[in-house]
Backbone as ProteinMPNN parsed JSONL, in Angstrom:
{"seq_chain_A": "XXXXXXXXXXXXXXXXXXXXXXXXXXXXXXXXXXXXXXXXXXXXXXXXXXXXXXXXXXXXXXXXXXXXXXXXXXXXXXXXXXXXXXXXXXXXXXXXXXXXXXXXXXXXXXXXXXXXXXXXXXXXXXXX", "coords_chain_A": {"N_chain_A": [[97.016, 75.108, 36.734], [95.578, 72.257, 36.726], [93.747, 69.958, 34.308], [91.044, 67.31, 33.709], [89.595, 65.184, 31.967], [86.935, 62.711, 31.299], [85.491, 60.959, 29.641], [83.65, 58.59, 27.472], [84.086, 58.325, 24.867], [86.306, 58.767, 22.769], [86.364, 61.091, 20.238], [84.812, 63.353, 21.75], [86.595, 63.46, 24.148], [88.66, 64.679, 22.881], [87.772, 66.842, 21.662], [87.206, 68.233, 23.911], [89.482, 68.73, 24.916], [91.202, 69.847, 23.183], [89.585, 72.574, 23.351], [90.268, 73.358, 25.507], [93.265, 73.595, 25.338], [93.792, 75.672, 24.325], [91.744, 77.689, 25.468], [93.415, 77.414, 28.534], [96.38, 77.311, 27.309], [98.718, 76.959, 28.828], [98.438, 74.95, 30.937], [97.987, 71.624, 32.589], [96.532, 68.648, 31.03], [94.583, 65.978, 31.032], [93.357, 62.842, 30.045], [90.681, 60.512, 30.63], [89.127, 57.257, 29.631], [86.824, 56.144, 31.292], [84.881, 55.795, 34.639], [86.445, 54.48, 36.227], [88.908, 55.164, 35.806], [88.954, 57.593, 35.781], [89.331, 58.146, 38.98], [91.388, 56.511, 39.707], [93.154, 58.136, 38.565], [92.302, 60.334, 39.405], [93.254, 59.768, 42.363], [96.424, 60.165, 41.694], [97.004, 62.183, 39.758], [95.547, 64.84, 40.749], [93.955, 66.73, 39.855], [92.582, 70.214, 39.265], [90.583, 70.412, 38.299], [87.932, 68.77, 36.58], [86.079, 67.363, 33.968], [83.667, 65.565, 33.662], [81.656, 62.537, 31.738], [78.754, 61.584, 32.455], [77.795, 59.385, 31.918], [78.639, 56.015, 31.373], [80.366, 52.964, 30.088], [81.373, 50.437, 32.811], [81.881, 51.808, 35.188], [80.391, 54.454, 36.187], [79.968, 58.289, 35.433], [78.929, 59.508, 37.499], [78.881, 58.006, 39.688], [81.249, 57.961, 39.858], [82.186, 60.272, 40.342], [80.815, 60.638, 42.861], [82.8, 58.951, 44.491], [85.138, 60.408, 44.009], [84.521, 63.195, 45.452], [84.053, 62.357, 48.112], [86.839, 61.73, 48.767], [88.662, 63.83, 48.15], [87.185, 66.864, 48.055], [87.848, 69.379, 47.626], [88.289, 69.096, 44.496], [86.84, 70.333, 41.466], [84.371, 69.385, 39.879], [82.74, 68.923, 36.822], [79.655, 68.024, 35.309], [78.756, 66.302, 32.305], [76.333, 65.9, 30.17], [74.284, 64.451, 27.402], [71.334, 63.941, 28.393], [69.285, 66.232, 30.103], [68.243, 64.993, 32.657], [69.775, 64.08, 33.879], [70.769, 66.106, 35.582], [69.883, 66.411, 38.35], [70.631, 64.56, 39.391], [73.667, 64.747, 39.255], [73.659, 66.841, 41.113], [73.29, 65.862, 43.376], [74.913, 63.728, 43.43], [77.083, 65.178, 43.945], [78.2, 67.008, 42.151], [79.798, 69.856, 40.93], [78.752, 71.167, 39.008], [76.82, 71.308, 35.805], [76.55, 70.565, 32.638], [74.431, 70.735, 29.366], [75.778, 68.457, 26.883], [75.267, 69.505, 24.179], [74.803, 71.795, 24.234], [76.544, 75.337, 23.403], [80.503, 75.536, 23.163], [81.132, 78.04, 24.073], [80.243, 77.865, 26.58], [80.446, 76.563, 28.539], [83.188, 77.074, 28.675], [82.14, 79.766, 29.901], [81.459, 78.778, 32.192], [83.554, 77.662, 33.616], [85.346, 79.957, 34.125], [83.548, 81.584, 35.628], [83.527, 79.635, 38.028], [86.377, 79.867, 38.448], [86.878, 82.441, 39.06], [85.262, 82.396, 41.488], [86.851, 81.011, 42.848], [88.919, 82.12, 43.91], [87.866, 84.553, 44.885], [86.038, 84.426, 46.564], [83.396, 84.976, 45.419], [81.367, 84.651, 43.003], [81.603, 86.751, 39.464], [79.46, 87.593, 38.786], [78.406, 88.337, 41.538], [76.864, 86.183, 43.035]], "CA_chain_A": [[95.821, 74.309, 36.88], [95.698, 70.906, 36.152], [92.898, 69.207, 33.858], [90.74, 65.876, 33.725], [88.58, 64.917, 31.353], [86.615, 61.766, 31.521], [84.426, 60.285, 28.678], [83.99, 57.494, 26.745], [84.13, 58.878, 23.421], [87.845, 59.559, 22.342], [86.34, 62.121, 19.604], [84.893, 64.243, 22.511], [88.029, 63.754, 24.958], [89.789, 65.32, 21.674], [87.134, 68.153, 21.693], [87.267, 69.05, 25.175], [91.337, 69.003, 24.85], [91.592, 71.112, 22.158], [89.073, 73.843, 23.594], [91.116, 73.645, 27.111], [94.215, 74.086, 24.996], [92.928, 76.953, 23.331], [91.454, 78.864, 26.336], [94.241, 77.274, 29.038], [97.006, 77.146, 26.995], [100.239, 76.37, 29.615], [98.131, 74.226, 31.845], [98.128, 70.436, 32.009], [95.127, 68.2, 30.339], [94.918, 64.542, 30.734], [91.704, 62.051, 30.058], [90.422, 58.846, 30.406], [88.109, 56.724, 29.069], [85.999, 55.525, 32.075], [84.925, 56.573, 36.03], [87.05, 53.607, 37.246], [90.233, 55.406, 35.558], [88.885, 58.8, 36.592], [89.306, 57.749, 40.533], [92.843, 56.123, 39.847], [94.335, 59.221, 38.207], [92.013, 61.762, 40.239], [94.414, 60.159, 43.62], [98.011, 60.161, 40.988], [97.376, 63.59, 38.564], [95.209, 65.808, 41.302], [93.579, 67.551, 39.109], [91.502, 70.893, 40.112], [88.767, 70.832, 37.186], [86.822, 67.324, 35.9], [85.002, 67.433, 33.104], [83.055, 64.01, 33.677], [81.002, 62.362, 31.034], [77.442, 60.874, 32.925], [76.595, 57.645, 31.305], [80.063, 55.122, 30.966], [80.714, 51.522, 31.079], [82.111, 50.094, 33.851], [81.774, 53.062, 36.617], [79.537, 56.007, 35.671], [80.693, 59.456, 35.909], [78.039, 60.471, 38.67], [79.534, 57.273, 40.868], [82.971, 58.463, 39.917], [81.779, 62.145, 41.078], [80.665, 60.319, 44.755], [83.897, 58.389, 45.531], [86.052, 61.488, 44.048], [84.22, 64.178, 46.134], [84.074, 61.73, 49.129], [87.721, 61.933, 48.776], [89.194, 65.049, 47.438], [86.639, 67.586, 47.806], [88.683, 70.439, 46.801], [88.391, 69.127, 42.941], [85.79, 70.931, 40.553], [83.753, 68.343, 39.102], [81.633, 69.143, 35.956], [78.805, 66.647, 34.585], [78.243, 66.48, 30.999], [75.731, 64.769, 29.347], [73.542, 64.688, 26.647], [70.581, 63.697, 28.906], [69.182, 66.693, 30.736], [67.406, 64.141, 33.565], [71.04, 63.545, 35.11], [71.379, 67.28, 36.036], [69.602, 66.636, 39.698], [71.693, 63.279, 39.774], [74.809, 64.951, 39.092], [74.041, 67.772, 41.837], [73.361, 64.424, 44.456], [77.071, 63.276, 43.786], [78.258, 66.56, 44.718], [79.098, 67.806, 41.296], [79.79, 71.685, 41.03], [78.491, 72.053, 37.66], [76.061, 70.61, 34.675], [76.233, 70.928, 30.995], [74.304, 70.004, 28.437], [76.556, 68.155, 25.755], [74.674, 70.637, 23.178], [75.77, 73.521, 24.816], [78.166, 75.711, 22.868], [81.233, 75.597, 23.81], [81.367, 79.176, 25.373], [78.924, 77.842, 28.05], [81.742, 75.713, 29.235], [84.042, 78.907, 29.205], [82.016, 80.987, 31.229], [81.217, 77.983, 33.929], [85.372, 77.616, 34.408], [85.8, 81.218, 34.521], [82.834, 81.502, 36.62], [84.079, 78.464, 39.292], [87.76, 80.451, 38.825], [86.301, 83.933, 39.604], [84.585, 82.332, 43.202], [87.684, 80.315, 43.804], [89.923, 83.683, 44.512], [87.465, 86.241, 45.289], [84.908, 83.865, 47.44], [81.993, 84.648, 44.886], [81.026, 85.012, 41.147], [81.516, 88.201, 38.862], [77.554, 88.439, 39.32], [77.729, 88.753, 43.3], [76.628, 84.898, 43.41]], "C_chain_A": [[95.969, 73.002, 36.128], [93.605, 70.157, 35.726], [92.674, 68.139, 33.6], [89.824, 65.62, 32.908], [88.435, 63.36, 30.956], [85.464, 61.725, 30.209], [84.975, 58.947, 28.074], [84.044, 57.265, 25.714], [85.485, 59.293, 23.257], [87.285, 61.138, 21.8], [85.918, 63.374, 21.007], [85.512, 64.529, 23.511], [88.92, 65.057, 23.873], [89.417, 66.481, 21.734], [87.713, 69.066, 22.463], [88.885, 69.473, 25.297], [91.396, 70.335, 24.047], [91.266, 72.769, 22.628], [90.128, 74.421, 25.213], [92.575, 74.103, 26.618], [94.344, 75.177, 24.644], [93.072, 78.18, 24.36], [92.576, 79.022, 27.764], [95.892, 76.904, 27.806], [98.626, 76.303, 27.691], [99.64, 75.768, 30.707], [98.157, 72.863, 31.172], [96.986, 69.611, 31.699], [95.58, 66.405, 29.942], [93.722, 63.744, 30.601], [92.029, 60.543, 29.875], [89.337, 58.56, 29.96], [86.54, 56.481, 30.292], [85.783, 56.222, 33.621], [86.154, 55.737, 36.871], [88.786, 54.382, 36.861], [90.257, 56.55, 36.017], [89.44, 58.876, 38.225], [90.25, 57.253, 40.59], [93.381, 57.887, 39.766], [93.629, 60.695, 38.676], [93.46, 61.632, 41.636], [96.062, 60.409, 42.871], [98.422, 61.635, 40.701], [96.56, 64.775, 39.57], [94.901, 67.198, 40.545], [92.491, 68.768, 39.603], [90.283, 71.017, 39.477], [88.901, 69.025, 36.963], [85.998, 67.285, 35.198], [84.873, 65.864, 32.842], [81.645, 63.895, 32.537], [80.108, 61.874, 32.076], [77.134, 59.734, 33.022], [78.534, 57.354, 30.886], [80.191, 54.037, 31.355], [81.701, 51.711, 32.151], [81.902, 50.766, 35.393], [81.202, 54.522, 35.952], [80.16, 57.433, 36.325], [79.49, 60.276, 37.566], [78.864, 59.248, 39.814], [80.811, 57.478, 41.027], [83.068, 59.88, 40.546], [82.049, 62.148, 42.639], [82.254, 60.295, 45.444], [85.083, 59.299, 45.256], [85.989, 63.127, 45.256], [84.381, 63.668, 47.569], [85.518, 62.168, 49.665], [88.73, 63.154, 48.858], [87.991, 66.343, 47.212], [86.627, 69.083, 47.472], [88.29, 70.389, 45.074], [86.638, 69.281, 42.371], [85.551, 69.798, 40.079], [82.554, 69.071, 38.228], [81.056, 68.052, 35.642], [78.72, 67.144, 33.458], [77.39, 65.432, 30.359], [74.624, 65.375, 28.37], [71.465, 64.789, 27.005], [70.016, 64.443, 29.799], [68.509, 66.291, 32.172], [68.319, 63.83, 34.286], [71.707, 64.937, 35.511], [71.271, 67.021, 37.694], [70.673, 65.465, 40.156], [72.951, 63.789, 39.815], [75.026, 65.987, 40.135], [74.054, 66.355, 42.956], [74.713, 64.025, 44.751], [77.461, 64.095, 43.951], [78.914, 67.089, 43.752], [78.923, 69.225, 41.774], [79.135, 72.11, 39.853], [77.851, 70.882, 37.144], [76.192, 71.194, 33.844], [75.722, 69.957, 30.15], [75.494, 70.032, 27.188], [76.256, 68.915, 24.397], [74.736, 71.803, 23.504], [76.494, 73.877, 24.245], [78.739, 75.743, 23.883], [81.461, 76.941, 24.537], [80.782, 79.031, 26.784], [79.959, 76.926, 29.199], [82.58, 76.512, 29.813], [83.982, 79.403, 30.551], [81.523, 80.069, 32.951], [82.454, 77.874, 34.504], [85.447, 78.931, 34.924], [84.922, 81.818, 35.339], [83.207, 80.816, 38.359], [85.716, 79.387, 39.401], [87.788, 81.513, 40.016], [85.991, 83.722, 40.808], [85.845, 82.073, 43.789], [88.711, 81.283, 44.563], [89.35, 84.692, 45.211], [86.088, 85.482, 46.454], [83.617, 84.168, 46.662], [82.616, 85.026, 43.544], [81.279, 86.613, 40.972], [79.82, 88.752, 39.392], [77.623, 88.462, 40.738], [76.972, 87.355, 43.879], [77.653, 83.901, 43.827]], "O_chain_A": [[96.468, 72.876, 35.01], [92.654, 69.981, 36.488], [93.636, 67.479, 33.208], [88.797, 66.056, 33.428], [89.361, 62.729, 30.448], [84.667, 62.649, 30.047], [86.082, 58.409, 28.099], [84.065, 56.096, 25.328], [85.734, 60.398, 23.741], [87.51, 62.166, 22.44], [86.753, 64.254, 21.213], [85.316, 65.626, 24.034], [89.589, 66.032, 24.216], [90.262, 67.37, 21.848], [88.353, 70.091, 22.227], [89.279, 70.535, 25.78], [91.6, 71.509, 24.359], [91.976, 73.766, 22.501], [90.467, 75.512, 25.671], [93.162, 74.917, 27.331], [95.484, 75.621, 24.782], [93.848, 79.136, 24.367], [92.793, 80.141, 28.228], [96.182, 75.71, 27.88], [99.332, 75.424, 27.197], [100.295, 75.987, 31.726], [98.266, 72.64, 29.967], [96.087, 70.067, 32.406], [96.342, 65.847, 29.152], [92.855, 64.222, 31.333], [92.888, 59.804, 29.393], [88.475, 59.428, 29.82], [85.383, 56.696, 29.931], [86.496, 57.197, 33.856], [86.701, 56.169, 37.885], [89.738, 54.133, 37.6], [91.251, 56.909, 36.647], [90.03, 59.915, 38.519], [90.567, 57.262, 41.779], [93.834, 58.6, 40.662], [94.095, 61.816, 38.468], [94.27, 62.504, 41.952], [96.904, 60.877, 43.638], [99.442, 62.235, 41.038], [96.921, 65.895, 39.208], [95.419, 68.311, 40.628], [91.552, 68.388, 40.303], [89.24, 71.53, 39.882], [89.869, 68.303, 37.2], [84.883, 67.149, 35.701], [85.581, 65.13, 32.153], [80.798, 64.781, 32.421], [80.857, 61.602, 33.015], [76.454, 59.121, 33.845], [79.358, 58.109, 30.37], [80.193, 53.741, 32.55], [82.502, 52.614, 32.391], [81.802, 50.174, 36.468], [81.802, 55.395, 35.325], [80.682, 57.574, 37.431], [79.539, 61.289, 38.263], [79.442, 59.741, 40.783], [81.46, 57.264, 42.051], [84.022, 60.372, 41.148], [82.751, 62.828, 43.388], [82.788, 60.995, 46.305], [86.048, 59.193, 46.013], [86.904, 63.832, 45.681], [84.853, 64.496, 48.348], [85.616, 62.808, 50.712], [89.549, 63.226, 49.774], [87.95, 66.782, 46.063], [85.672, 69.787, 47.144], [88.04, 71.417, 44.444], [85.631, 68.651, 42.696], [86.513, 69.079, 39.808], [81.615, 69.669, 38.755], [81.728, 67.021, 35.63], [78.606, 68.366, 33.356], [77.756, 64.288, 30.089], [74.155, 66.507, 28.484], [70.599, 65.347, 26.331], [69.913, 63.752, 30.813], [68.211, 67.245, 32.891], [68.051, 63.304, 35.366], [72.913, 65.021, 35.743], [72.243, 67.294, 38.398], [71.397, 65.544, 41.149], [73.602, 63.14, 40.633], [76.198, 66.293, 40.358], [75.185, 65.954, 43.228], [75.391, 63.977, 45.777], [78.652, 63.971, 44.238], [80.001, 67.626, 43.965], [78.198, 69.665, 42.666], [78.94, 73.308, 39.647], [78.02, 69.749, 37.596], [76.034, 72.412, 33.924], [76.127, 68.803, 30.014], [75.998, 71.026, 26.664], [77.132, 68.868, 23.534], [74.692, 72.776, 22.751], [77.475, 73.138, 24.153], [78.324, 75.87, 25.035], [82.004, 76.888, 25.641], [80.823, 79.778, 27.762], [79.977, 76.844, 30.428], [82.773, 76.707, 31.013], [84.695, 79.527, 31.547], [81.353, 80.431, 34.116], [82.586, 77.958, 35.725], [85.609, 79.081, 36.135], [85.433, 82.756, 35.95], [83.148, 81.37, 39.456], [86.164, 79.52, 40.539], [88.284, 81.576, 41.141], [86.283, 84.647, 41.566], [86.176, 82.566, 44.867], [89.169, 81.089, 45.689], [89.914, 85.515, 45.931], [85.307, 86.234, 47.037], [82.617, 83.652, 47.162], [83.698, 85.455, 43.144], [81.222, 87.482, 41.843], [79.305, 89.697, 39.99], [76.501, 88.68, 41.195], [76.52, 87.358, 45.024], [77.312, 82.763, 44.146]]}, "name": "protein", "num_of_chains": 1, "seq": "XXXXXXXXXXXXXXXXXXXXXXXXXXXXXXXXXXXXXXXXXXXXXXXXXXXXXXXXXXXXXXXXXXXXXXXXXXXXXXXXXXXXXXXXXXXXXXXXXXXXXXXXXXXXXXXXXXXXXXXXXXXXXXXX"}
């Protein structure tokens, strides 16, 4: 599996790395700063997960969501933000997922291993 993580915060690129290293260990994990770099290195690195930040200069992660899903609609896109008011916005661009940025990190966990669990077996552990 190949990972993407998009924010505009280094320290929480660093986060999200670490925890993906952690729980994916021999998979690959690459990030950018912005949506406009997300949408280069979504067509280069084809990544199957996206953990997109919301709110970012230049190209916002919900417009980086559109022209990635437009594209590549195979790739998992998560929203993250601190702002629970960009959950309905983030289902609009066609994300697969919302988290609040105050979410422990297990909530992250069980949404990958949740989105894993459908992607093989056609649904969730719960029968959803």
């Amino acid at each position: 599996m190949r990972f993407l993580i998009v924010d505009d915060t280094a320290r929480a690129r660093q986060s999200m790395k670490a925890l993906l290293e952690v729980w994916h260990p021999h998979e690959e994990v690459r990030e950018v700063a912005n949506g406009i770099e997300a949408v280069e290195l979504a067509e280069e690195f084809q990544p199957d997960f996206i953990l997109m930040d919301a709110r970012m200069p230049g190209m916002s992660g919900l417009e980086a969501t559109r022209m990635i899903k437009a594209k590549w609609p195979q790739m998992t896109i998560i929203i993250l933000s601190v702002f629970l008011d960009y959950q309905p916005l983030a289902q609009e661009a066609g994300a697969d997922g919302f988290l609040s940025k105050s979410d422990p990190p297990e909530t992250l966990r069980k949404m990958l291993e949740e989105i894993l669990q459908k992607g093989t077996t056609g649904e969730t552990k719960s029968g959803g």
